[in-house]
KOLMI-872844 format. One record per residue: residue number from 1; z, x, y of N, C-alpha, C, O, CB in turn; residue in three letters. Coordinates in Angstrom, 2 decimals. Glycine has a CB too. Layout:
dolum	n.up	n.east	n.north	ca.up	ca.east	ca.north	c.up	c.east	c.north	o.up	o.east	o.north	cb.up	cb.east	cb.north	mise
NUM	Z	X	Y	Z	X	Y	Z	X	Y	Z	X	Y	Z	X	Y	ALA
...
END
This chain:
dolum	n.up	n.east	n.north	ca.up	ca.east	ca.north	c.up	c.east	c.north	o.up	o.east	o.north	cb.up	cb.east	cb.north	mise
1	-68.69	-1.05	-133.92	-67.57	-0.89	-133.06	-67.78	0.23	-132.05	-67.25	0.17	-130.94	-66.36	-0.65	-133.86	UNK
2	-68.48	1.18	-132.41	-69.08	1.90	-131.93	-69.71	1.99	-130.66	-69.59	2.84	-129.77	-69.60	1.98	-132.58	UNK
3	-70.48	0.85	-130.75	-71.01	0.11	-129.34	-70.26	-0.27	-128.62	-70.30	0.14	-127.47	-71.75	-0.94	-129.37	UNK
4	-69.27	-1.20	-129.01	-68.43	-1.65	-128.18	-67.36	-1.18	-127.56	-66.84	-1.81	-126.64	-68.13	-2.37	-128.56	UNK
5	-66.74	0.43	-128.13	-65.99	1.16	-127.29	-66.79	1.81	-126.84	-66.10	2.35	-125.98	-65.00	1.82	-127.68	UNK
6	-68.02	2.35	-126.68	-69.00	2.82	-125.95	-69.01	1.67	-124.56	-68.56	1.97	-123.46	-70.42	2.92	-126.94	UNK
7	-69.53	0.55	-124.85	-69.51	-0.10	-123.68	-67.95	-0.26	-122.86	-67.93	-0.40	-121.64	-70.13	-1.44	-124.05	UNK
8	-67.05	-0.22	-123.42	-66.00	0.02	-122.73	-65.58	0.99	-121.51	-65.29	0.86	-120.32	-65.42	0.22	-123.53	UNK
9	-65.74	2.29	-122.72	-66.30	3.67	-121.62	-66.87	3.48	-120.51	-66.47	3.83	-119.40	-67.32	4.56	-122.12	UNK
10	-68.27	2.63	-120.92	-69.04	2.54	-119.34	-68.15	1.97	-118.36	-67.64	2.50	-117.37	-70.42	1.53	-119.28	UNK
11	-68.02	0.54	-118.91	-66.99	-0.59	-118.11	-65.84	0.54	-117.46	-65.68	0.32	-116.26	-66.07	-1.98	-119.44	UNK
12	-65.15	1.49	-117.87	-64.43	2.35	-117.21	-64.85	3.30	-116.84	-63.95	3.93	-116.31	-63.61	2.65	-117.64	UNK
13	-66.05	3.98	-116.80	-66.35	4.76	-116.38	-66.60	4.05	-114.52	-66.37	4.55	-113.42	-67.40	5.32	-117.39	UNK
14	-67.20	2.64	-114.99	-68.22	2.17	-113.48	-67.00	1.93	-112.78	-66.93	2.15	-111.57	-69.48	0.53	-113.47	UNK
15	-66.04	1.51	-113.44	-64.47	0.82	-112.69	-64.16	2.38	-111.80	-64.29	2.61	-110.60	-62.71	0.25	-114.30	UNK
16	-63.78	3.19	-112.78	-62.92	4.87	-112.11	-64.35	5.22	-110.61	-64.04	5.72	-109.53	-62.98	6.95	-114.11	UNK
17	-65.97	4.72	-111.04	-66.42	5.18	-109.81	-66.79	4.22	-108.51	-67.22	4.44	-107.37	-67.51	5.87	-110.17	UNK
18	-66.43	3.13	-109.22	-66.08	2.01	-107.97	-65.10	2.19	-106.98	-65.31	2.15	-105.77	-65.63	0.78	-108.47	UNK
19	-63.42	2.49	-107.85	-62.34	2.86	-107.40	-62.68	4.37	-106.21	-62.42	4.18	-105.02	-61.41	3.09	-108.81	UNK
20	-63.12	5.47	-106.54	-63.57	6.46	-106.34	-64.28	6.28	-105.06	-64.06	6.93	-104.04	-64.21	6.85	-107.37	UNK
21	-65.20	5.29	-105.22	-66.33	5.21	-104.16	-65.19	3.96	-102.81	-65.09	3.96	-101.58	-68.29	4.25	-105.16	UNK
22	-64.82	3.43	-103.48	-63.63	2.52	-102.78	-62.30	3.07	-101.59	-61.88	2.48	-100.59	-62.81	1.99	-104.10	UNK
23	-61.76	4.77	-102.31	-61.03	4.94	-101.74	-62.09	5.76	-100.35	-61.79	5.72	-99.16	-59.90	5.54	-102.62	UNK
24	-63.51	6.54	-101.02	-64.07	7.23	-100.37	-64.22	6.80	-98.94	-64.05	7.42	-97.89	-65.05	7.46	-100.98	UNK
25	-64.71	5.16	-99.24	-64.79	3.83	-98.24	-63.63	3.99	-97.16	-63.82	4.01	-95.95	-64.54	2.25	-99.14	UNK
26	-62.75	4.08	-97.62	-61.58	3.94	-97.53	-60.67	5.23	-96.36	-59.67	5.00	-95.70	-61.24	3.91	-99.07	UNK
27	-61.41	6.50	-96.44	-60.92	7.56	-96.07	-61.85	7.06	-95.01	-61.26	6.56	-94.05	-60.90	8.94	-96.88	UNK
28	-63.18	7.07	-94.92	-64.31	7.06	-94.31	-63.76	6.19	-92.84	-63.88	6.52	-91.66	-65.56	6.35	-95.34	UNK
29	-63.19	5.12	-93.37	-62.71	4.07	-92.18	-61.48	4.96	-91.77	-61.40	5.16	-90.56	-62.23	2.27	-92.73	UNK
30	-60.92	5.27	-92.21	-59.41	5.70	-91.41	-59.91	6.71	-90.50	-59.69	6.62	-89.30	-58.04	6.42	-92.47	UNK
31	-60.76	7.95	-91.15	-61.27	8.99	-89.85	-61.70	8.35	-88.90	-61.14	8.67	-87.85	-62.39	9.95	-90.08	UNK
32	-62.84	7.20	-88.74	-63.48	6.56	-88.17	-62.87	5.94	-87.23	-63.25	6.09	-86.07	-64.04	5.98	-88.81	UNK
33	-61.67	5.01	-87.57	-60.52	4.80	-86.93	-60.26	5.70	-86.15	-60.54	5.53	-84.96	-59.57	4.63	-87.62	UNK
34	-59.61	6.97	-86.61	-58.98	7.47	-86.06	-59.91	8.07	-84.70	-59.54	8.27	-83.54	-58.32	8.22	-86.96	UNK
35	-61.02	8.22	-85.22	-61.95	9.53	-84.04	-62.47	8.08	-83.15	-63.04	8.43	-82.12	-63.87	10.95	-85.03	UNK
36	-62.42	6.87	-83.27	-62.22	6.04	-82.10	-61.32	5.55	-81.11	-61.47	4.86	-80.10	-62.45	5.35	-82.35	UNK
37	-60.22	6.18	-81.74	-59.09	6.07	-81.15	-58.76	7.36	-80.06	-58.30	7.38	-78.92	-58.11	5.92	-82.27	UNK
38	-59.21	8.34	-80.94	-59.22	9.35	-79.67	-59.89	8.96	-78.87	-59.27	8.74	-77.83	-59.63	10.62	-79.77	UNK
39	-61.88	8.53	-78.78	-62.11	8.58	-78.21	-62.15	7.64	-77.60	-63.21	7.53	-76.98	-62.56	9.04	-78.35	UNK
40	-61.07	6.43	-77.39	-60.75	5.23	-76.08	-59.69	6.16	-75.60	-60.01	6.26	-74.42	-60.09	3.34	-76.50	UNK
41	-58.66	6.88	-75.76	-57.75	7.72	-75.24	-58.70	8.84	-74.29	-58.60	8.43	-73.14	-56.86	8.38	-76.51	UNK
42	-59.30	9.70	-74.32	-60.67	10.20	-74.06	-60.76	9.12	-72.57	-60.24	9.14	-71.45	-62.00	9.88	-75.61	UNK
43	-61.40	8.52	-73.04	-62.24	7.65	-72.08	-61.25	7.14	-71.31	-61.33	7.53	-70.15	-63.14	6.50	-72.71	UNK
44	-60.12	6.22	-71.58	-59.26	6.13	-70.96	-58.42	7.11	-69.92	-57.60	6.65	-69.13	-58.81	5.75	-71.70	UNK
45	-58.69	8.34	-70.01	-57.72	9.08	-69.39	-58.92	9.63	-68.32	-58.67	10.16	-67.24	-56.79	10.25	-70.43	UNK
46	-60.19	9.40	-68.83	-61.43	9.90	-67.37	-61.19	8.71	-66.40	-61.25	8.73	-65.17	-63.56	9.91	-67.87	UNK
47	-60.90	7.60	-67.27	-61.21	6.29	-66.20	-59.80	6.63	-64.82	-59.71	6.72	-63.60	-60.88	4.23	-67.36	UNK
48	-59.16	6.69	-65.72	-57.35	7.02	-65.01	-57.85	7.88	-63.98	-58.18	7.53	-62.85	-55.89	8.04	-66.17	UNK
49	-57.88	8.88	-64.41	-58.18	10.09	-63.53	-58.67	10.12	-62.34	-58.10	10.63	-61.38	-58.90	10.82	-64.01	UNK
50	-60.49	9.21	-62.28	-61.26	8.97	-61.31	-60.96	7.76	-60.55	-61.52	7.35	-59.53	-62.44	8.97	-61.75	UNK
51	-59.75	7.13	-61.38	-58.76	6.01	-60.23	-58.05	6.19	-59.40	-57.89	5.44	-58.43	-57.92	5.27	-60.60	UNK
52	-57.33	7.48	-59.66	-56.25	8.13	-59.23	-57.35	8.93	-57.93	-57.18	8.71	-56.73	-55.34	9.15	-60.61	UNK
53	-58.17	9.64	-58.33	-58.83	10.78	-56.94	-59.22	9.54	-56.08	-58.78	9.38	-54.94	-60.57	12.07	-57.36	UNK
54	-59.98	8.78	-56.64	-60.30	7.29	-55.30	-59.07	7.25	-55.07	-58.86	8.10	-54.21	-60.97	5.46	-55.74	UNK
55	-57.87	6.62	-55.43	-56.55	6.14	-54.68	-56.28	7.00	-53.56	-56.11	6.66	-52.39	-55.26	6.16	-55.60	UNK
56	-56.26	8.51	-54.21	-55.65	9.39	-53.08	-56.71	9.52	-52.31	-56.32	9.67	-51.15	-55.03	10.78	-53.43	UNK
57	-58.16	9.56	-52.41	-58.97	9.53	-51.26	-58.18	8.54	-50.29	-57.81	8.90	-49.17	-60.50	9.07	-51.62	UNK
58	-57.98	7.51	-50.71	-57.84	6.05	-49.85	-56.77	6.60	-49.07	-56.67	6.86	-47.88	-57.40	4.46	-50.74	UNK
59	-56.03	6.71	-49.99	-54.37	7.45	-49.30	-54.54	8.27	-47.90	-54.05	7.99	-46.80	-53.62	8.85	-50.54	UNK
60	-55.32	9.28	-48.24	-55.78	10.52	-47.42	-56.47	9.96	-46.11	-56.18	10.35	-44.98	-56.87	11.50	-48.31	UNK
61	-57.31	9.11	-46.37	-57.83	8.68	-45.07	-56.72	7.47	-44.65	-56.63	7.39	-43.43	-59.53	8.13	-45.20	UNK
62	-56.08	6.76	-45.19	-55.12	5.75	-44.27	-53.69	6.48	-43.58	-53.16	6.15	-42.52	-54.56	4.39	-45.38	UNK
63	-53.25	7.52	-44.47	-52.07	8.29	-44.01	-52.66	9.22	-43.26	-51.85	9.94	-42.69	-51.16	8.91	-45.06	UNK
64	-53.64	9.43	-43.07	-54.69	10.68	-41.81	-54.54	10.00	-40.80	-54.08	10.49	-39.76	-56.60	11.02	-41.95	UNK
65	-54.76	9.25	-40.86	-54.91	8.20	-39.78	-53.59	7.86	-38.76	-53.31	7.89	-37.56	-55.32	6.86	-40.56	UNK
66	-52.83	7.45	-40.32	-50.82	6.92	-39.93	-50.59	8.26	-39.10	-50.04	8.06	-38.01	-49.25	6.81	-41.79	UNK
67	-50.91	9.64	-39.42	-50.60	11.16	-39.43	-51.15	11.00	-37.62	-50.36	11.20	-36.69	-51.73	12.42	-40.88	UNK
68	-52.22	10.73	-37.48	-52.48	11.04	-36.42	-52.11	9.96	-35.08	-52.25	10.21	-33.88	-53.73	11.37	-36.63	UNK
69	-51.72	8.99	-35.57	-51.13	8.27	-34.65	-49.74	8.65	-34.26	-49.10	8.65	-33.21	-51.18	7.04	-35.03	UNK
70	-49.46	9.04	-35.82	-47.50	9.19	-35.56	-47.68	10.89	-34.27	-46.95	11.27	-33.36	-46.14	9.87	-38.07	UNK
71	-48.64	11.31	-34.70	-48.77	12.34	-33.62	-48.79	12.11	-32.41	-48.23	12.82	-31.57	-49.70	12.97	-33.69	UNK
72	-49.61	10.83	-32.13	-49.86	10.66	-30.67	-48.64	9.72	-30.48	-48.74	9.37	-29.30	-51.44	9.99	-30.21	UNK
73	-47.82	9.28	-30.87	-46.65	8.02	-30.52	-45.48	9.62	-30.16	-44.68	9.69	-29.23	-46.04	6.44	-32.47	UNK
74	-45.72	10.63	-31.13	-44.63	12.00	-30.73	-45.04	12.42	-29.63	-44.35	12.23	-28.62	-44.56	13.36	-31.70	UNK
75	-46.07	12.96	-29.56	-46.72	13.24	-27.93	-46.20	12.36	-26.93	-45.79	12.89	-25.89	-48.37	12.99	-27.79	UNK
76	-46.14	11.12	-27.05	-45.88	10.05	-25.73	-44.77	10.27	-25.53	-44.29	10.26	-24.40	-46.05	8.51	-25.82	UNK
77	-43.92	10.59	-26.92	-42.27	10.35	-26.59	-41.38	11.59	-25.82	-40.32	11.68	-25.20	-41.46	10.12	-28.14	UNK
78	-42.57	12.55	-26.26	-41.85	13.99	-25.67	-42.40	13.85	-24.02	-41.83	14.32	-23.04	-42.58	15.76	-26.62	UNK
79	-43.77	13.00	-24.03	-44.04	13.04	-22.44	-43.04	12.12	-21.23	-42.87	12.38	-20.04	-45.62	12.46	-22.31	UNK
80	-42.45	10.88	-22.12	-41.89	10.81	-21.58	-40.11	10.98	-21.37	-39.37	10.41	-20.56	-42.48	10.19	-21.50	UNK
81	-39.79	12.01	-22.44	-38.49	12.46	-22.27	-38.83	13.64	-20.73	-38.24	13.74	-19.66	-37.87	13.28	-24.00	UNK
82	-39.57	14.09	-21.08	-39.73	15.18	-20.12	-39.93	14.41	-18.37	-39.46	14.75	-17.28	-41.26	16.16	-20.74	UNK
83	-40.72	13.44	-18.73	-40.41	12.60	-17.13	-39.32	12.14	-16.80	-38.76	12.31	-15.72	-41.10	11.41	-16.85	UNK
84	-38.82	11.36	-17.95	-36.98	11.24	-17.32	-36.16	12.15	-17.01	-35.17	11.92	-16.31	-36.02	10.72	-18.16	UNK
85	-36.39	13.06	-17.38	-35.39	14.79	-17.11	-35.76	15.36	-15.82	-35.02	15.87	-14.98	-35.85	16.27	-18.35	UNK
86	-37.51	15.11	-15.79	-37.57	15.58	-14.42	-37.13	14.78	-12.73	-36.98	15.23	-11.60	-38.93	15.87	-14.46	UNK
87	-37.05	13.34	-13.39	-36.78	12.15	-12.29	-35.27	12.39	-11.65	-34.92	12.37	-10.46	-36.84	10.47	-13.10	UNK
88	-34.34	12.66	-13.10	-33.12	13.03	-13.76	-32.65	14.02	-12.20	-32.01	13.69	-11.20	-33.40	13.99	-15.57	UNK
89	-33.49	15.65	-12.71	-33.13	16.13	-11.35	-33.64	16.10	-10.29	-33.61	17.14	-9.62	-32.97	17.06	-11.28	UNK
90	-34.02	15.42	-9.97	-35.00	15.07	-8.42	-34.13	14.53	-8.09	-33.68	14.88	-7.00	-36.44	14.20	-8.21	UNK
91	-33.36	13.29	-8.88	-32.34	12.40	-7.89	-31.23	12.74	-8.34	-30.58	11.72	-8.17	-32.39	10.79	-7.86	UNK
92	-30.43	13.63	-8.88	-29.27	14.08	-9.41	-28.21	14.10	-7.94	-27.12	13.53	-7.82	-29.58	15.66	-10.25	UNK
93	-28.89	14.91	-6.96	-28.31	14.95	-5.93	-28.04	13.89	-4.96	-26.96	13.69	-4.41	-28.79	15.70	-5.50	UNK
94	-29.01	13.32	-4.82	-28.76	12.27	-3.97	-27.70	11.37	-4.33	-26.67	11.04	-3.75	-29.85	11.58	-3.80	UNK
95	-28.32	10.98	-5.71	-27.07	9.62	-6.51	-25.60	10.33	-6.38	-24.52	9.87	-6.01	-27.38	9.25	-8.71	UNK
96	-25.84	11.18	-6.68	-23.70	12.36	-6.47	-23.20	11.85	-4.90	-22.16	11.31	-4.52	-23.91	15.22	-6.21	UNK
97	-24.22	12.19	-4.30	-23.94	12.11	-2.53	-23.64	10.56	-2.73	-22.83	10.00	-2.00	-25.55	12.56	-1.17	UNK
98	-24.00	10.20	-3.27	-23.96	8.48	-2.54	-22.74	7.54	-3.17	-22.09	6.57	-2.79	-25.62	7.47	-3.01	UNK
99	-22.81	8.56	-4.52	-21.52	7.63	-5.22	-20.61	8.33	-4.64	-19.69	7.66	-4.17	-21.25	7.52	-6.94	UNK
100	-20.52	9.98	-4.44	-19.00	10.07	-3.61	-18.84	9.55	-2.77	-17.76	8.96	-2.73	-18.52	11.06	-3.12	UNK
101	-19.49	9.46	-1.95	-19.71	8.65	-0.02	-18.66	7.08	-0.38	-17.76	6.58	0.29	-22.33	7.90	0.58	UNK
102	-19.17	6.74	-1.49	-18.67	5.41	-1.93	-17.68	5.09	-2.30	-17.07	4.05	-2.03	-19.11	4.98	-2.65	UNK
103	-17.27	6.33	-3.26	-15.85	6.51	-3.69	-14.48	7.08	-2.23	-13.39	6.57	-1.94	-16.09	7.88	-5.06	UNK
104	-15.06	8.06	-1.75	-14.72	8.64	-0.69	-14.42	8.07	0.41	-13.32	7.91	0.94	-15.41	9.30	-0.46	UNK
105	-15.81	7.67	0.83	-14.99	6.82	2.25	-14.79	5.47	2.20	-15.70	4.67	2.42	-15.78	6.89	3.64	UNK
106	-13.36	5.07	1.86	-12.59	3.78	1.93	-12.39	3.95	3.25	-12.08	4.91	3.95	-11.26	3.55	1.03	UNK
107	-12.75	2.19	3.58	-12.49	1.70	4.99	-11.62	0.28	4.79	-12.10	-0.81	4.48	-14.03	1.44	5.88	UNK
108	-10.26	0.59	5.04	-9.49	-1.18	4.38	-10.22	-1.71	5.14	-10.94	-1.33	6.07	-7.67	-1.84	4.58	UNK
109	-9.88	-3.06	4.46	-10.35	-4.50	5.57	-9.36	-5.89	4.56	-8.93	-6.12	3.43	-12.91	-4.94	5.54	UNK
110	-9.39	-6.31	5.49	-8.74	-7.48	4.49	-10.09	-8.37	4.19	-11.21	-8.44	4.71	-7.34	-8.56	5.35	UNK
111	-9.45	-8.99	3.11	-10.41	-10.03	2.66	-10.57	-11.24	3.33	-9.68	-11.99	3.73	-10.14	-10.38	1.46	UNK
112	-12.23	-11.42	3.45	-12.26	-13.14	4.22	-11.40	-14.19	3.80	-10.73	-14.90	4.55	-13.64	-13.93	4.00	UNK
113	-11.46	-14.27	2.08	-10.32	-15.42	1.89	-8.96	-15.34	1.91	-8.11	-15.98	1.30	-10.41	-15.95	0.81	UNK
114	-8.90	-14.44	2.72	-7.07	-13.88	2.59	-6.60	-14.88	4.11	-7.00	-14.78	5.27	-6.71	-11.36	2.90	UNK
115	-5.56	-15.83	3.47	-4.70	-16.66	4.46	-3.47	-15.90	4.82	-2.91	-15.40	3.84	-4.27	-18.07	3.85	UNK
116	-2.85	-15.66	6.12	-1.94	-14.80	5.65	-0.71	-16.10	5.91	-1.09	-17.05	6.59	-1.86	-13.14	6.53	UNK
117	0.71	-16.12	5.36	1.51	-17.62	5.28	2.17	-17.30	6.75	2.39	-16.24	7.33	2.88	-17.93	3.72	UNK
118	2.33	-18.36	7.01	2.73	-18.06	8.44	4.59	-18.66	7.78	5.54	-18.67	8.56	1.56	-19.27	10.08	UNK
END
């Protein structure tokens, strides 16, 4: 009998270092897991990153661009406010003279289609 709870022992001994070696397995994958998981997070956040500096490159040169046009469309607009202001008083006087003249000197007349009733 001797033998045979002896072989038992073993049978539990090999079971407790199967189990043992099982959970070891076991831890082994979860770190493993885990330190791959950082490192797609890792990797993922370089990829992000060097998407983002290209984007705003792109940005930088198309809004440089928008930037420097909207500059030159402001330039045009101030050049030509400043020509209408100056046209503005060049003829300020004259147009005054001409609309008073107009307003001013009434000359009656009767109208061509005016019948008068006899």
């Amino acid at each position: 009998m001797t033998s045979q709870s002896q072989g038992i022992q073993q049978l539990l001994q090999a079971e407790k270092r199967a189990k043992d070696k099982l959970e070891e397995a076991k831890k082994r994958k979860g770190k493993r897991l885990k330190q791959a998981k950082e490192e797609a997070t890792a990797e993922i956040n370089h990829y992000r990153l060097q998407r983002e500096k290209e984007f705003r490159n792109k940005e930088t040169s198309v809004m440089g661009s928008q930037g420097n046009l909207s500059a030159k469309i402001e330039e045009q607009t101030t050049e030509a406010i400043r020509n209408l202001t100056s046209s503005y008083h060049r003829n300020m006087e004259s147009m005054m003279k001409k609309l008073l003249s107009t307003i001013c000197d009434i000359s009656p007349e009767i109208h061509p289609n005016f019948r008068p009733e006899v």
